[in-house]
C-alpha positions as MATLAB code, in Angstrom:
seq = 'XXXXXXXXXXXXXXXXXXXXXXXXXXXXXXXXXXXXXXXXXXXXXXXXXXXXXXXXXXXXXXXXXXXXXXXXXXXXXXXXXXXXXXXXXXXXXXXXXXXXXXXXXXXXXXX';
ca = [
       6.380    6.897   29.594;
       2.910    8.261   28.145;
       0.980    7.264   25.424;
       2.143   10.656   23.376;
       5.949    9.471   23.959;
       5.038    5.811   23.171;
       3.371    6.513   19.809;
       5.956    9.095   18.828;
       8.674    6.344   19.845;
       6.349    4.183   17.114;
       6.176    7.206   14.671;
      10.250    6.584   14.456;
      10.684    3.408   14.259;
       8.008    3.171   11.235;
       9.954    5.788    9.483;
      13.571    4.769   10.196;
      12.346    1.394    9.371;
      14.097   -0.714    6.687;
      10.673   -1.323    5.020;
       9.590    2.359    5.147;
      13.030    3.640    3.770;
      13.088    0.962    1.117;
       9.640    2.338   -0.423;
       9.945    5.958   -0.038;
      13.445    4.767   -1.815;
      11.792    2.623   -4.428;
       8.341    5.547   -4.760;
      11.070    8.367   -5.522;
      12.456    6.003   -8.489;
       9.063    5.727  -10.187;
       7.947    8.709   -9.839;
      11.171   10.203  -11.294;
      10.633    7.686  -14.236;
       7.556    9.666  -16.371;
       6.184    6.214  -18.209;
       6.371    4.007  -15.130;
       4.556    6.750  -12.720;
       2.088    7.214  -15.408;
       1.072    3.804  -15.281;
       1.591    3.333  -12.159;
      -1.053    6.303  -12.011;
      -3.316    4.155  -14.130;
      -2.980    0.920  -12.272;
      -4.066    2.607   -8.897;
      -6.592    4.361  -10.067;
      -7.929    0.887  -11.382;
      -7.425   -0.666   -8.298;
      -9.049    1.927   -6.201;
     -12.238    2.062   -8.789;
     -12.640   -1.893   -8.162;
     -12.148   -1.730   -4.324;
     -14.819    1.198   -4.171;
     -16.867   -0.968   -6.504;
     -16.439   -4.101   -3.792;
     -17.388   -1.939   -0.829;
     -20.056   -0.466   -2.492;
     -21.621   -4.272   -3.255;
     -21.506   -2.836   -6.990;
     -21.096   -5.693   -9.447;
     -17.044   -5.738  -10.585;
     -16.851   -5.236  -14.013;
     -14.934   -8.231  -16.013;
     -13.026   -6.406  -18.512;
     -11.777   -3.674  -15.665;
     -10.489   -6.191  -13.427;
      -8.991   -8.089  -16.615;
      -7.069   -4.828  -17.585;
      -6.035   -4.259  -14.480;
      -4.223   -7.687  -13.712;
      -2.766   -7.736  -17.070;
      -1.142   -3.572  -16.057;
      -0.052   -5.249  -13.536;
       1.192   -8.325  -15.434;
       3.240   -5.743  -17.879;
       4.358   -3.655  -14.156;
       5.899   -6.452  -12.553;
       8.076   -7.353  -15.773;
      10.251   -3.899  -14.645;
      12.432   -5.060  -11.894;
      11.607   -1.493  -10.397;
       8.120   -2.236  -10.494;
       8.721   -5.533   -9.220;
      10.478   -4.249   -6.031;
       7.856   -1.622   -5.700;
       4.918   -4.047   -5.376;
       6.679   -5.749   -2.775;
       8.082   -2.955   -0.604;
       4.572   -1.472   -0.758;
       3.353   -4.712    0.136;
       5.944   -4.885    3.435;
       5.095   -1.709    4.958;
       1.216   -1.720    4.534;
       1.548   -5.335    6.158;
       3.341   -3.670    9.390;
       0.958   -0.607    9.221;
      -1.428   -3.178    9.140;
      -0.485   -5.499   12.244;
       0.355   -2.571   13.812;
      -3.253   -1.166   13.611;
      -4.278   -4.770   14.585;
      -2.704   -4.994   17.705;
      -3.989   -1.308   18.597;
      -7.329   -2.586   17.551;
      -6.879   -5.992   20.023;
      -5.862   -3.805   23.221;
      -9.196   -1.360   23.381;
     -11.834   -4.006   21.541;
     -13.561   -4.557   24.424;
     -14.505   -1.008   24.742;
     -15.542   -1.074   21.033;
     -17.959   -3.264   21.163;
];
C-alpha cells in the first residue's frame, strides 16, 4: 500500500468516524438555530481574538477573557451547546493525536 492509499484510508475513517459524524450532526443543529449560531459566532470570534492575542505575547485583556467564559457559561446551559463543546472537543483531540503521531514518525528529519 502507498502513502496516497494509506492517508486516503485515514481520510475515511476520520469522516465515517463516530466523533466526526456526531459534530457535523451537532454543527448542522446550531447553525440551523439563528440565536445559538449567532453566539456561537460571538464566542469564537472571542476565542480566536484571545488565542491571537497569546501567540502574539500581547497582554490578554481581563474583561475579554471574563466575557468570554461567562458566553460560554450561558452556551453550555443549552444541552445543544453542551454536546457541541464536547463533540468539538472529541474530534480536534483525534485530529490532534493523529497529527502527533505523524509529527513522532519524521521528527528526526525536522530537526
Amino acid at each position: 500500500m502507498n502513502i496516497y492509499d494509506t492517508a486516503n484510508k485515514l481520510a475515511y475513517e476520520l469522516k465515517t468516524s463516530e466523533e466526526y459524524t456526531n459534530y457535523k450532526k451537532l454543527k448542522e443543529e446550531v447553525k440551523n438555530n439563528l440565536e445559538l449560531k449567532e453566539k456561537l459566532e460571538n464566542f469564537e470570534k472571542a476565542r480566536y481574538e484571545l488565542q491571537i492575542a497569546t501567540i502574539q505575547g500581547n497582554k490578554q485583556d481581563e474583561q475579554k477573557a471574563q466575557d468570554m467564559q461567562n458566553l460560554y457559561l450561558e452556551l453550555i446551559q443549552n444541552e445543544t451547546m453542551k454536546k457541541y463543546f464536547e463533540a468539538e472537543l472529541k474530534f480536534n483531540v483525534i485530529l490532534a493525536d493523529v497529527n502527533k503521531l505523524i509529527g513522532e514518525a519524521v521528527q528526526d528529519i525536522l530537526k
